[in-house]
MDTraj code that builds the backbone (N, CA, C; nanometers):
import mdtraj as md
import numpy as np

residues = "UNK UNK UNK UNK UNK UNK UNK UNK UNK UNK UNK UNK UNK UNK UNK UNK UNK UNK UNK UNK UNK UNK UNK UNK UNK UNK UNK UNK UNK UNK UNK UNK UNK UNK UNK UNK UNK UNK UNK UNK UNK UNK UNK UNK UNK UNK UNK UNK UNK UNK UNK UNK UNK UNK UNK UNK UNK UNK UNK UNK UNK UNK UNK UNK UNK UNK UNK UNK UNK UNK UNK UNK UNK UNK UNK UNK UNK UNK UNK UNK UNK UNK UNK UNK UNK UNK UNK UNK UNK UNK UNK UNK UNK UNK UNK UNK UNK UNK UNK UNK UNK UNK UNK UNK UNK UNK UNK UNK UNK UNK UNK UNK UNK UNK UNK UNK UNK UNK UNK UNK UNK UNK UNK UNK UNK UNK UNK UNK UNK UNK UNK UNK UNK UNK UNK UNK UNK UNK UNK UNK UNK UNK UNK UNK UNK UNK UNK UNK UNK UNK UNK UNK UNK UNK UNK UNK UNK UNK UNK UNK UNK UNK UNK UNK UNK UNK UNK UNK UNK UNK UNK UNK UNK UNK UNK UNK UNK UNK UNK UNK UNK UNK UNK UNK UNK UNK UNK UNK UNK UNK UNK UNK UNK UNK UNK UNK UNK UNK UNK UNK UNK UNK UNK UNK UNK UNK UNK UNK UNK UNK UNK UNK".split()
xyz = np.array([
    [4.2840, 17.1307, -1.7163],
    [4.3738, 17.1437, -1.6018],
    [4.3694, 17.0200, -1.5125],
    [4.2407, 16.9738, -1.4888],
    [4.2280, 16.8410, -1.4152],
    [4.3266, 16.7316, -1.4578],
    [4.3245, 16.7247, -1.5695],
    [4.3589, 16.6232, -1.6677],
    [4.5355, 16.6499, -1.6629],
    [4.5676, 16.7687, -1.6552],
    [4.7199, 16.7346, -1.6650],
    [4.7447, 16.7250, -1.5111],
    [4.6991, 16.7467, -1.3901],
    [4.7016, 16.6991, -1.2721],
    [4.6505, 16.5707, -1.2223],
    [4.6001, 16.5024, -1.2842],
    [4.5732, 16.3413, -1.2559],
    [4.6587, 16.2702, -1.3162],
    [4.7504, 16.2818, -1.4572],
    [4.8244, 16.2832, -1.5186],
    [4.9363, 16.2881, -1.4501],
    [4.9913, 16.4185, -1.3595],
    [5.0852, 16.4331, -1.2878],
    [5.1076, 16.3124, -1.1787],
    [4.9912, 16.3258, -1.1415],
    [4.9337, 16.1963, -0.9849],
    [4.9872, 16.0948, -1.0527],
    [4.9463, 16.0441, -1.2010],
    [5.0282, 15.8994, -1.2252],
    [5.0850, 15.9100, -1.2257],
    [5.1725, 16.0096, -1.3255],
    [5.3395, 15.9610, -1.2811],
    [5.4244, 15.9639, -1.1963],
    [5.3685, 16.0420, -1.0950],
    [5.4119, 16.0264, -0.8961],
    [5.4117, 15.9231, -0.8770],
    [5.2611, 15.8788, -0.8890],
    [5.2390, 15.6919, -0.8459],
    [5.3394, 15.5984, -0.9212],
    [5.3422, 15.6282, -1.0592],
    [5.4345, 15.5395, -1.1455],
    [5.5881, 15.5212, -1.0899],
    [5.6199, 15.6542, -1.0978],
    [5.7221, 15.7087, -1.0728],
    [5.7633, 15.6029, -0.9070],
    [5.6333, 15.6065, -0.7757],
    [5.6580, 15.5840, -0.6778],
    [5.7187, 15.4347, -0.6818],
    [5.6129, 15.3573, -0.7456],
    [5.6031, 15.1965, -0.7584],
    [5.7294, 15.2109, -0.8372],
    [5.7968, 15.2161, -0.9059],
    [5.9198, 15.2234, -0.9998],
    [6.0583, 15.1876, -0.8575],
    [6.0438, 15.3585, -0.8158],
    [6.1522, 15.3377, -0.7040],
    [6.1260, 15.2304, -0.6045],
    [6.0075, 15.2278, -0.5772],
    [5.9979, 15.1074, -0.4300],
    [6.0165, 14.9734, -0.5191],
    [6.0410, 14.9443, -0.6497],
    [6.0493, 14.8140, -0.6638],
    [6.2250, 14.8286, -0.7218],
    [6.2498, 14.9230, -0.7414],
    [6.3946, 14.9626, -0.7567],
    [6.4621, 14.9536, -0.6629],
    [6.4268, 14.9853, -0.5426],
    [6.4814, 14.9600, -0.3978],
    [6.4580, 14.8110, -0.3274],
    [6.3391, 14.7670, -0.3530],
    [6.3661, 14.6298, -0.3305],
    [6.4437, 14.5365, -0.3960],
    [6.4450, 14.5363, -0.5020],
    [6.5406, 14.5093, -0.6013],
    [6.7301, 14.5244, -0.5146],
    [6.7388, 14.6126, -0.4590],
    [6.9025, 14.6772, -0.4619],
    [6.9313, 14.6046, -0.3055],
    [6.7842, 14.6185, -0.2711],
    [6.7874, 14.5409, -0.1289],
    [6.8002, 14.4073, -0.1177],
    [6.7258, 14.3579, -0.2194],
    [6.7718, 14.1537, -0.2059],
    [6.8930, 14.1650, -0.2850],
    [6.9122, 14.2547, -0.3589],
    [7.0977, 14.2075, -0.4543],
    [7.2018, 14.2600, -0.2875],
    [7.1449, 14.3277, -0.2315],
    [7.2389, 14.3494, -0.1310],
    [7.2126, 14.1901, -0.0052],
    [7.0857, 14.1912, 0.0351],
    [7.0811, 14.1020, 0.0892],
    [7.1631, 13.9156, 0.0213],
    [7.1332, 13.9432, -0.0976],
    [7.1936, 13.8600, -0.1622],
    [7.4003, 13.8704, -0.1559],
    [7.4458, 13.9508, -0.2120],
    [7.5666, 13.9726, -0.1872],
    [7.6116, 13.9453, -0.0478],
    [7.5295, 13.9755, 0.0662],
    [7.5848, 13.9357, 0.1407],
    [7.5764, 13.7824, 0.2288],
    [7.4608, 13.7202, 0.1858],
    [7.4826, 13.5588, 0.1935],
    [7.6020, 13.4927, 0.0472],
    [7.6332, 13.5529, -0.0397],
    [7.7005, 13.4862, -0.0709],
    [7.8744, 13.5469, -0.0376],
    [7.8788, 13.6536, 0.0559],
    [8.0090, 13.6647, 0.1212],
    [7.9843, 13.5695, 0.2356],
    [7.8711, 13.5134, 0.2712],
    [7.8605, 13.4441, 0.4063],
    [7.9202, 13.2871, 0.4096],
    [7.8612, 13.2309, 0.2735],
    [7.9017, 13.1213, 0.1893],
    [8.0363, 13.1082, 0.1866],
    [8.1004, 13.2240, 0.1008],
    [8.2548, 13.2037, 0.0456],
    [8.3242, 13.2337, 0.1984],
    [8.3205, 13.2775, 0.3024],
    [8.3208, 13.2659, 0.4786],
    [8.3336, 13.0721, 0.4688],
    [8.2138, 13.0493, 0.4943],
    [8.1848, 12.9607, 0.5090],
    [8.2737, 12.8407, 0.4513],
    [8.2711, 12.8811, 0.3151],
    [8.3721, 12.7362, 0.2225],
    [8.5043, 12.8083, 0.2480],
    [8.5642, 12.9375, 0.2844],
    [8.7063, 12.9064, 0.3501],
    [8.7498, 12.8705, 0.4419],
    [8.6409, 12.8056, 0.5831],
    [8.6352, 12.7850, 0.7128],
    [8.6723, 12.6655, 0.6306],
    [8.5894, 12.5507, 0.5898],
    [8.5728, 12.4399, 0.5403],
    [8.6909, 12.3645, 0.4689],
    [8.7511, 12.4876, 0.4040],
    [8.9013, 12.4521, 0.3366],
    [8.9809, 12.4210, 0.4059],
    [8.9774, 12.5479, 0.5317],
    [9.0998, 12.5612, 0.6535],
    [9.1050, 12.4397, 0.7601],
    [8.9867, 12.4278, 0.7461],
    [8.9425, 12.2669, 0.8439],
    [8.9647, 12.1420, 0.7251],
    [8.9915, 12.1541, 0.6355],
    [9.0302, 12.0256, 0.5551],
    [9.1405, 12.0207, 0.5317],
    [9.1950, 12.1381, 0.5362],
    [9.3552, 12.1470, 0.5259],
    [9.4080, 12.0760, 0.5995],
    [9.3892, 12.1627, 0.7110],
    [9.4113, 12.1307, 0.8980],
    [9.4333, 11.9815, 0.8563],
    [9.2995, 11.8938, 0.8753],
    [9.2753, 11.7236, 0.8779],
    [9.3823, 11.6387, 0.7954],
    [9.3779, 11.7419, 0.6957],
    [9.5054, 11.6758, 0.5586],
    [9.6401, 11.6739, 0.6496],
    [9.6600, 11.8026, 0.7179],
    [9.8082, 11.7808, 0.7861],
    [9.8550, 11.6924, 0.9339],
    [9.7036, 11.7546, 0.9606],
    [9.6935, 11.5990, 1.1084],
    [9.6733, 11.4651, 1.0771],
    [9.6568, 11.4428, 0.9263],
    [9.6394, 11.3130, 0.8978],
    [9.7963, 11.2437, 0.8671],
    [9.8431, 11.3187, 0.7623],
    [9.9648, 11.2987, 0.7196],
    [10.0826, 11.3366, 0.8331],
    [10.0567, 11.3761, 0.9162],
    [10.1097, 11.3706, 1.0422],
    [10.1082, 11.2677, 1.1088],
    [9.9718, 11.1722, 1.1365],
    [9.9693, 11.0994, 1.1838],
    [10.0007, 10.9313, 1.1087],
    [10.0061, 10.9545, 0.9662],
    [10.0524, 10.8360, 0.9327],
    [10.1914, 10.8553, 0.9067],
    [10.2674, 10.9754, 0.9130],
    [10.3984, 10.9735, 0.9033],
    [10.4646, 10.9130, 1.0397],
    [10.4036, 10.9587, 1.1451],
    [10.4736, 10.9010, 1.2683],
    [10.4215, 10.7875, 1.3213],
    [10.3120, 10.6962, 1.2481],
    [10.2834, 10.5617, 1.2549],
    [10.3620, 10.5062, 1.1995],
    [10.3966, 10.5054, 1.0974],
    [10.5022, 10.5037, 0.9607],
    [10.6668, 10.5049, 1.0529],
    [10.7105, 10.5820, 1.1066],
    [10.8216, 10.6130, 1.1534],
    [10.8224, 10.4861, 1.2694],
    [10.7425, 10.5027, 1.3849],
    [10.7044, 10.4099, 1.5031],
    [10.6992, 10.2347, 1.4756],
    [10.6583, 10.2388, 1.3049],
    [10.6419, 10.0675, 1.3142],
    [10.7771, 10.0271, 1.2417],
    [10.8612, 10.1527, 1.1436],
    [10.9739, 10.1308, 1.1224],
    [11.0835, 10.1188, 1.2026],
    [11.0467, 10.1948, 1.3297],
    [11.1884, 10.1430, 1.4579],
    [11.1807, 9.9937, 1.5361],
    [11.0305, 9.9823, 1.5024],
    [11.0023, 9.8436, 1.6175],
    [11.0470, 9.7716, 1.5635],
    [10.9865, 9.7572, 1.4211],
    [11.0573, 9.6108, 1.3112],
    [11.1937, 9.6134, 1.3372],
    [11.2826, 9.7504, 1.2803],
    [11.4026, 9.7577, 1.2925],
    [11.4670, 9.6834, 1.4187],
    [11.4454, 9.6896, 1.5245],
    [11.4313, 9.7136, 1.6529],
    [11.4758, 9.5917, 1.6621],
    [11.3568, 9.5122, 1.6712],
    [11.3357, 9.3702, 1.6514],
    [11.4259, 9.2893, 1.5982],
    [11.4406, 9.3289, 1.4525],
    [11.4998, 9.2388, 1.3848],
    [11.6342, 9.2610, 1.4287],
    [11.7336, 9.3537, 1.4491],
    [11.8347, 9.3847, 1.5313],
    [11.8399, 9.2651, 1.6192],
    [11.7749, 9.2738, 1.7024],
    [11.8067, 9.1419, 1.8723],
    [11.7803, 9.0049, 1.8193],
    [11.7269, 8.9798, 1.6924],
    [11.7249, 8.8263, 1.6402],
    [11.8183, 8.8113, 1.5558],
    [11.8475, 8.8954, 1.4233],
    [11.9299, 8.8366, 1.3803],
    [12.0426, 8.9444, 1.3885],
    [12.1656, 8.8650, 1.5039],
    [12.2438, 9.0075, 1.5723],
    [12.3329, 9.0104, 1.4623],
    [12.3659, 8.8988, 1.3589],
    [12.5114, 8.9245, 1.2870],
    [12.4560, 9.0016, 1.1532],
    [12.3395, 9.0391, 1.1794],
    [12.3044, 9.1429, 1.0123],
    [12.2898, 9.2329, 1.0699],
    [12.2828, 9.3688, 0.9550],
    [12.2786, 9.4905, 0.9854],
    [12.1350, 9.5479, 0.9099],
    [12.0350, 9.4733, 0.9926],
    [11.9439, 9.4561, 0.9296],
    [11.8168, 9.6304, 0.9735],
    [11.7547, 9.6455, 0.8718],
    [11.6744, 9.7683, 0.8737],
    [11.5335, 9.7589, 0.8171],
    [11.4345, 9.8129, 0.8388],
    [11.3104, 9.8280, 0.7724],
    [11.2460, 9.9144, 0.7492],
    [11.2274, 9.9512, 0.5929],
    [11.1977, 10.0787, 0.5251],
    [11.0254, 10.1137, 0.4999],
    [11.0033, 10.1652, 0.4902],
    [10.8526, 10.1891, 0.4439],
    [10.8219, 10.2375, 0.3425],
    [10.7594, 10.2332, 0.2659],
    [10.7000, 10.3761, 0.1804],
    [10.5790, 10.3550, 0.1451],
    [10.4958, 10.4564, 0.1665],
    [10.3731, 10.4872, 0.1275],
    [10.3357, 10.5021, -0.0447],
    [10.2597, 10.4269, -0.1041],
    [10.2653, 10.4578, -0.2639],
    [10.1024, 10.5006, -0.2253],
    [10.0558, 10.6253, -0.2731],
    [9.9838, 10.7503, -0.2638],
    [9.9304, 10.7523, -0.4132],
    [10.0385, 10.7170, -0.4958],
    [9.9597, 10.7550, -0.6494],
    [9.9065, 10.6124, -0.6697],
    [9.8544, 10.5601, -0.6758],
    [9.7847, 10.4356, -0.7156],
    [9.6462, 10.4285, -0.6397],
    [9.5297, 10.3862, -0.7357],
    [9.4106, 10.4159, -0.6788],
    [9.3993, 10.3540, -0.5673],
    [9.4666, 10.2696, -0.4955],
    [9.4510, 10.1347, -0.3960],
    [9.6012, 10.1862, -0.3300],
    [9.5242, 10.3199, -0.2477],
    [9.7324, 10.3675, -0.1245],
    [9.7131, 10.2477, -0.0856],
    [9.8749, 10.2194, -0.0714],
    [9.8975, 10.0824, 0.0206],
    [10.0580, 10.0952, 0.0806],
    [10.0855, 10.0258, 0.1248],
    [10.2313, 9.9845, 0.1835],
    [10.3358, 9.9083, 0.1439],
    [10.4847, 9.9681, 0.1119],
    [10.5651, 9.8635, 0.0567],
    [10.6998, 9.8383, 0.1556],
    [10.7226, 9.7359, 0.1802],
    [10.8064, 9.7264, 0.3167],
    [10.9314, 9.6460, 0.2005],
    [11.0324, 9.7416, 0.2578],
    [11.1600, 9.7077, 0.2139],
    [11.2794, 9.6489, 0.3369],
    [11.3339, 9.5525, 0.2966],
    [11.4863, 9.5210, 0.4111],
    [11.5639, 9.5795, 0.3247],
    [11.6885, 9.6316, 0.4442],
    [11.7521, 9.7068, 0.4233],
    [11.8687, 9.6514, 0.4918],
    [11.9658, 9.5999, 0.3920],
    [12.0571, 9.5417, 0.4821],
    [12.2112, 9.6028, 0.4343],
    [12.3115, 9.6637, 0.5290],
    [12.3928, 9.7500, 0.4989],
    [12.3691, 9.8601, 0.3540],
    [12.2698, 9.8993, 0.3993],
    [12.2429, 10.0552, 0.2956],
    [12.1818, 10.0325, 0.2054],
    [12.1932, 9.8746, 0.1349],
    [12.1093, 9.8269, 0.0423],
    [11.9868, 9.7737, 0.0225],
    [11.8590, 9.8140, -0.0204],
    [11.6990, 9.7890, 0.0038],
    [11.6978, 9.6831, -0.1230],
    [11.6419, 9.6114, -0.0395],
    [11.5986, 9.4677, -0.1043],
    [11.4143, 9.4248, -0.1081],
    [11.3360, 9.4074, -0.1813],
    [11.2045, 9.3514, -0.1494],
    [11.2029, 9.2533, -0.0579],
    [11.1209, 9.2232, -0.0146],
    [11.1229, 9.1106, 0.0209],
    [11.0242, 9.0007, -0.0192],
    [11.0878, 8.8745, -0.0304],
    [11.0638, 8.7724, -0.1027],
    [11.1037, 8.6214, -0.0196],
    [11.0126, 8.5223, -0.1093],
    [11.1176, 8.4168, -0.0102],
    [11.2245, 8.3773, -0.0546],
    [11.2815, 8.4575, -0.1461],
    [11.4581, 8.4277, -0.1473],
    [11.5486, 8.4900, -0.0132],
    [11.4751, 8.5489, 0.0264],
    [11.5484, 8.6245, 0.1729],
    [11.5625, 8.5057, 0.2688],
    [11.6236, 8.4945, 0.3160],
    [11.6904, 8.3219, 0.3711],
    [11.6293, 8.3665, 0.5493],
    [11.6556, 8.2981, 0.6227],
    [11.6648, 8.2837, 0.8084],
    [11.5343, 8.2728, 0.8442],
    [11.4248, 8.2799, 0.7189],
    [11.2424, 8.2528, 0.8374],
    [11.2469, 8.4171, 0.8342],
    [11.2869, 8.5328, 0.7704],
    [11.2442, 8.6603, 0.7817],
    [11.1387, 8.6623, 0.7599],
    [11.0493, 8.6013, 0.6939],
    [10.9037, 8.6782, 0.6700],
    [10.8188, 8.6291, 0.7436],
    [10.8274, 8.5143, 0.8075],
    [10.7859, 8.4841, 0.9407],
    [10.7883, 8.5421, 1.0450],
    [10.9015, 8.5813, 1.0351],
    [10.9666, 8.6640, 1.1272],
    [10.8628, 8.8279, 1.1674],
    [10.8579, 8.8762, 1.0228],
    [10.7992, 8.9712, 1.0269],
    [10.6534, 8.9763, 1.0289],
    [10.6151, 8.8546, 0.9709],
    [10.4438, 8.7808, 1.0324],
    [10.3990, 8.8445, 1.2140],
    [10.4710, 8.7787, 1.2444],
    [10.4883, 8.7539, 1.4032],
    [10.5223, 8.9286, 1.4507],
    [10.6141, 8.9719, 1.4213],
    [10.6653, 9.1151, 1.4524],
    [10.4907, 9.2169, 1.4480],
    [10.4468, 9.2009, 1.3180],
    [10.3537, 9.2909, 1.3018],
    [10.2510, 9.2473, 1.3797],
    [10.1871, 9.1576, 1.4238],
    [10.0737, 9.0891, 1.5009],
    [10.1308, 9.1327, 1.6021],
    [10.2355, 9.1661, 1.6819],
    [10.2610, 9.2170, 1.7750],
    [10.2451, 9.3833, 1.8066],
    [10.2871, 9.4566, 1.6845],
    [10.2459, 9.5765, 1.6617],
    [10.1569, 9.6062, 1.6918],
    [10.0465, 9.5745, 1.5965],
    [9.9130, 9.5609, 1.5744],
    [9.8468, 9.5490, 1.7499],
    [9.8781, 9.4321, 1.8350],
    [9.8479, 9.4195, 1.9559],
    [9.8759, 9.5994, 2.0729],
    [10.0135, 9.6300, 2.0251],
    [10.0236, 9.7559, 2.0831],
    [9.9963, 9.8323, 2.0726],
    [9.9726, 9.8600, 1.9324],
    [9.9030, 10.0026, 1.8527],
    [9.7501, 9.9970, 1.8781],
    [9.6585, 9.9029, 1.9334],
    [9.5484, 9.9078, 1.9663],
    [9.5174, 9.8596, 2.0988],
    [9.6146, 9.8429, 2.1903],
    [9.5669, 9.8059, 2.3408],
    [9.4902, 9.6912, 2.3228],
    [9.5387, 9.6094, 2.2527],
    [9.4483, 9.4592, 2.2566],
    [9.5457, 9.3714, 2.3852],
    [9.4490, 9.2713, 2.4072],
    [9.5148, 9.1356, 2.5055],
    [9.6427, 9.0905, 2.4159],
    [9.7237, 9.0874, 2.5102],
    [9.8879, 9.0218, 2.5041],
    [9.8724, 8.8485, 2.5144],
    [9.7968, 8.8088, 2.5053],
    [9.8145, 8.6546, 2.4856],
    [9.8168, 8.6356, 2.3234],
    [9.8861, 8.5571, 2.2643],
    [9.9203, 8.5778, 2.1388],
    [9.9303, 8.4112, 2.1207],
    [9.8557, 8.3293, 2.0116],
    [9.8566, 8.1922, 1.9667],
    [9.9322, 8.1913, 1.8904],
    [10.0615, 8.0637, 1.8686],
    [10.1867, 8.0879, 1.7540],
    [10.1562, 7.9325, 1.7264],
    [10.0508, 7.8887, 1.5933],
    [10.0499, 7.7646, 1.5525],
    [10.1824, 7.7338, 1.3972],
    [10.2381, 7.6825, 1.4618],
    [10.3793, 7.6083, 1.3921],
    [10.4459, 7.7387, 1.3319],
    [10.4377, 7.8710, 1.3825],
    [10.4704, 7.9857, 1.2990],
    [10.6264, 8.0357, 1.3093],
    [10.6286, 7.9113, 1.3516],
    [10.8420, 7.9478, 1.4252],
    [10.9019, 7.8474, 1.3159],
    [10.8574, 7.7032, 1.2293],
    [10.9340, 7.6755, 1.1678],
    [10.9850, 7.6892, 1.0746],
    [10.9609, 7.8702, 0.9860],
    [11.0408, 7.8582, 0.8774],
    [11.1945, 7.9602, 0.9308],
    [11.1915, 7.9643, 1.1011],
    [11.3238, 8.0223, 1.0977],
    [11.4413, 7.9334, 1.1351],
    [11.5342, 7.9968, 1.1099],
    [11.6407, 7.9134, 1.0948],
    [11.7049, 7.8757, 1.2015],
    [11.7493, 7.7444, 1.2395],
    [11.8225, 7.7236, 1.3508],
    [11.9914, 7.6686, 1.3141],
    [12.0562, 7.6159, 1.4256],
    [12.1801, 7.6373, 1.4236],
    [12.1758, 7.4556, 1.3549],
    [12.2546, 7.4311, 1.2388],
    [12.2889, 7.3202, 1.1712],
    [12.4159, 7.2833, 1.1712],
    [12.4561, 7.2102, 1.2888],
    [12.5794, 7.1720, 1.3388],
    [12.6757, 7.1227, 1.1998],
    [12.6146, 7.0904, 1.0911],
    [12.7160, 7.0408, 0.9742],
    [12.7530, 7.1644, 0.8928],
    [12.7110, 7.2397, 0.9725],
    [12.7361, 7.3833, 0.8938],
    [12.7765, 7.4668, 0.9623],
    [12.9783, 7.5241, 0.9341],
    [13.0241, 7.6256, 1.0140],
    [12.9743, 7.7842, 1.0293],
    [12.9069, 7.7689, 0.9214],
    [12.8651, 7.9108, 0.9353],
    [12.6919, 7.9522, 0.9486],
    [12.6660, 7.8707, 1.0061],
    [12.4999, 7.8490, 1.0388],
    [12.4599, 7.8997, 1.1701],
    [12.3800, 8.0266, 1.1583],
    [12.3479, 8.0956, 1.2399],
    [12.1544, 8.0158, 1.3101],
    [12.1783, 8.0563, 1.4360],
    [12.0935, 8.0028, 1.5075],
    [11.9460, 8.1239, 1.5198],
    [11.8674, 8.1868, 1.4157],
    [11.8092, 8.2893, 1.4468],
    [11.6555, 8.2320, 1.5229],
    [11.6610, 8.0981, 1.5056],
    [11.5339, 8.0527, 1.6333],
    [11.5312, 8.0998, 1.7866],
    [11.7073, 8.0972, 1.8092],
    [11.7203, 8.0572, 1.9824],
    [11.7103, 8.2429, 1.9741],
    [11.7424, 8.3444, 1.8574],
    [11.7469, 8.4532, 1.8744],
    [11.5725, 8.5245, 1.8947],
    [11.5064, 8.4730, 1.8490],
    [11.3446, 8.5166, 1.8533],
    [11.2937, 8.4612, 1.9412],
    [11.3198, 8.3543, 1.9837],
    [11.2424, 8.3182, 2.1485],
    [11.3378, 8.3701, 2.2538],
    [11.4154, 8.4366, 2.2029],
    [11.5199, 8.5145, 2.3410],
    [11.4269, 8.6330, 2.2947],
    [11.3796, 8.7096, 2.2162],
    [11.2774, 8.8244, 2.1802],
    [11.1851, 8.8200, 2.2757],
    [11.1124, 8.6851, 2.2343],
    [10.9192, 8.6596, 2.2428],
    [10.9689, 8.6662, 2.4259],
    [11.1182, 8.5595, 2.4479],
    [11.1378, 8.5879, 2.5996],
    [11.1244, 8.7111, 2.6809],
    [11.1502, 8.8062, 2.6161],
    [11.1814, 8.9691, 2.6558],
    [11.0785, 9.0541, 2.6890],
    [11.0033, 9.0192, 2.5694],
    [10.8261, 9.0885, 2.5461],
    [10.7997, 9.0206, 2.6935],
    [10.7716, 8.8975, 2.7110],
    [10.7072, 8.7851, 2.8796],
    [10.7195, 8.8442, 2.9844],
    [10.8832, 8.8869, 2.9725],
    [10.9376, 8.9078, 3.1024],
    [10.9121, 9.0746, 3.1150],
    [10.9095, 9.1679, 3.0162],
    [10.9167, 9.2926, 3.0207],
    [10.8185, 9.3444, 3.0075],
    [10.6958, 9.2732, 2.9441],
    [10.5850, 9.3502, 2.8543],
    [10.4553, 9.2926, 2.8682],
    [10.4904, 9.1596, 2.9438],
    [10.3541, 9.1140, 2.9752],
    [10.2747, 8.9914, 2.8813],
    [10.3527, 9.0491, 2.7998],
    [10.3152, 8.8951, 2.6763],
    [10.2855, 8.7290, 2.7729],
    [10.1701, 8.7107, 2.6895],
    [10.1707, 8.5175, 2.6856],
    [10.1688, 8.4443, 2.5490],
    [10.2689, 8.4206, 2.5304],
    [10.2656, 8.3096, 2.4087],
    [10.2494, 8.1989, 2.4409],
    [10.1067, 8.1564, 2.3481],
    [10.0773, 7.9869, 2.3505],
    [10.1121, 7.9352, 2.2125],
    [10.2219, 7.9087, 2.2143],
    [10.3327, 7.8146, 2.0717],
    [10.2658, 7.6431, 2.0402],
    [10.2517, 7.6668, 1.9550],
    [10.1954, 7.5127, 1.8661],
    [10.3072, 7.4348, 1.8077],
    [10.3898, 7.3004, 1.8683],
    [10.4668, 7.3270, 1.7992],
    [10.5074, 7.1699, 1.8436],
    [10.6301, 7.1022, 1.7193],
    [10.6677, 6.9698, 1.7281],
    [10.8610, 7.0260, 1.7701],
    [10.8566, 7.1259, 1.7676],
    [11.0223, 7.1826, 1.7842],
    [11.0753, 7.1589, 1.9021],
    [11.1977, 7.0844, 1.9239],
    [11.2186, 7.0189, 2.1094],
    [11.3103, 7.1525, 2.1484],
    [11.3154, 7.2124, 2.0602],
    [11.4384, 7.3576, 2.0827],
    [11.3337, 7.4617, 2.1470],
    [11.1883, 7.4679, 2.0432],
    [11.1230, 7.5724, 2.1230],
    [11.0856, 7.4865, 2.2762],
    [11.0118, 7.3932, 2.2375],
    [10.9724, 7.3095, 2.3945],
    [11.0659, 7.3434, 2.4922],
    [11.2157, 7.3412, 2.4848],
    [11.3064, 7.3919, 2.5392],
    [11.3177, 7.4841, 2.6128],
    [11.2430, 7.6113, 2.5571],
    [11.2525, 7.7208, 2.6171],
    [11.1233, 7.8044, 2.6791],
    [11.0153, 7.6777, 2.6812],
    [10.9415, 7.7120, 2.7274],
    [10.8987, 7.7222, 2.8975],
    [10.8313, 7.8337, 2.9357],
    [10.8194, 7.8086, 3.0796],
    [10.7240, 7.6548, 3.1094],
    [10.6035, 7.6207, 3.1124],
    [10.5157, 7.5460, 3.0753],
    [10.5131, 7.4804, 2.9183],
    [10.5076, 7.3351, 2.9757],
    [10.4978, 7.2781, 2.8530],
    [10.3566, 7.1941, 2.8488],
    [10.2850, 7.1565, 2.7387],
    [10.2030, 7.1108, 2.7566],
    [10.1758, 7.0220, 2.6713],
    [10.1296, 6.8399, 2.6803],
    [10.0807, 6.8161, 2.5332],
    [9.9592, 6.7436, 2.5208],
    [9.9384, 6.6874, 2.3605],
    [9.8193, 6.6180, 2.3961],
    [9.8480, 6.4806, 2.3807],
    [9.7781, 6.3879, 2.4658],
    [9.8015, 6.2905, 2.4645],
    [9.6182, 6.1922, 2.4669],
    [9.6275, 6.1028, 2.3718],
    [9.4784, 6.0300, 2.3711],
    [9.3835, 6.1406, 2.3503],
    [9.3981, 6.2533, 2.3262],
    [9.3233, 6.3660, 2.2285],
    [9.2772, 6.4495, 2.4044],
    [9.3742, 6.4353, 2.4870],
    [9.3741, 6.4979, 2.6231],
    [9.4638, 6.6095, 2.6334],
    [9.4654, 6.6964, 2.6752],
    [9.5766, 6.8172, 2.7114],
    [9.6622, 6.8067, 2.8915],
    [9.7375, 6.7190, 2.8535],
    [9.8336, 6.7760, 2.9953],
    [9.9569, 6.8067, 3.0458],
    [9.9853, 6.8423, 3.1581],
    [10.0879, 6.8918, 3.1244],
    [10.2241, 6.8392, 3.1592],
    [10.3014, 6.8480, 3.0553],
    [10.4237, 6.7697, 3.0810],
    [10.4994, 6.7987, 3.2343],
    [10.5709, 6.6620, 3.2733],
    [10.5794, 6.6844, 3.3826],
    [10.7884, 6.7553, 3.4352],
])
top = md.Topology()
chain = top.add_chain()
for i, resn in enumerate(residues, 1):
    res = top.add_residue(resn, chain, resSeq=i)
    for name in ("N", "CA", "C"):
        top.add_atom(name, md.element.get_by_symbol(name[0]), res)
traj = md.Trajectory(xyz[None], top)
């Protein structure tokens, strides 16, 4: 009789240790289940916040994108007034190296640009973007222009149909001075820009002074 009652006692005990490790068991798969609902919480916060960044990003280079396409536009409008001149953008995204491709756009038609494009345009647009660049980051408005005005075109009296787009960009750079605060210090052998300068200055015997 002893014997089938000590017998009994183990398998109580057996029986006990069984469930209490059966229950701990159900307890870390529960404790477990619920750090990994805490996780998948967690990495959809992480998504929603990368999303988010993806659309405030592309937000924000779309209307950088838009902003440097009106200025150029803008620009090139008040210099060269007899074109119907435009500037396109596009973002190329699929190529391991995103970058920028700037198109002219002249009556509806997009052209690369190249130096077959005639009047000092890419000079033009040299100068335009260094100006950007100055606004889009609150930098100092004094701006150095070493010989960067002579590949535009000026007016060639042996030629009836020769447009003057020099006297049109220092009537610009004039505008920015008078409106915007700009100082341009121009480097230059041109008696047309000297012309239109407020202060002139030169060197003489490797001295700087100023013309009188």
């Amino acid at each position: 009789m002893n014997e089938i009652i000590t017998k009994i006692k183990e398998k109580q005990q057996l029986y006990k240790f069984k469930t209490e490790l059966l229950n701990s068991k159900l307890t870390q798969e529960a404790e477990l289940k619920e750090k990994i609902k805490d996780l998948q919480l967690e990495a959809e916060k992480a998504d929603n916040i990368m999303y988010a960044c993806r659309l405030l990003l592309e937000k924000l280079i779309f209307n950088s994108k838009m902003n440097l396409e009106s200025f150029l536009t803008f620009a090139l409008k008040q210099i060269f007034t007899d074109r119907d001149y435009a500037i396109k953008l596009n973002l190329k995204e699929e190529s391991k190296r995103p970058g920028l491709e700037m198109l002219l756009v002249e009556n509806g038609i997009e052209q690369t640009l190249t130096d077959s494009v005639g009047g000092g345009i890419l000079s033009t647009l040299g100068l335009l973007l260094q100006i950007y660049y100055i606004e889009a980051y609150g930098l100092s408005k004094v701006m150095f222009i070493d010989e960067g005005l002579k590949e535009v075109s000026k007016i060639d009296t042996s030629r009836a149909d020769s447009k003057d787009y020099l006297a049109g960009i220092l009537s610009f750079l004039k505008w920015l001075s008078t409106e915007h605060g700009y100082i341009f210090v121009i480097v230059t052998h041109d008696t047309d820009v000297v012309g239109k300068a407020d202060k002139v200055y030169k060197v003489y015997n490797g001295n700087v002074i100023e013309a009188s």
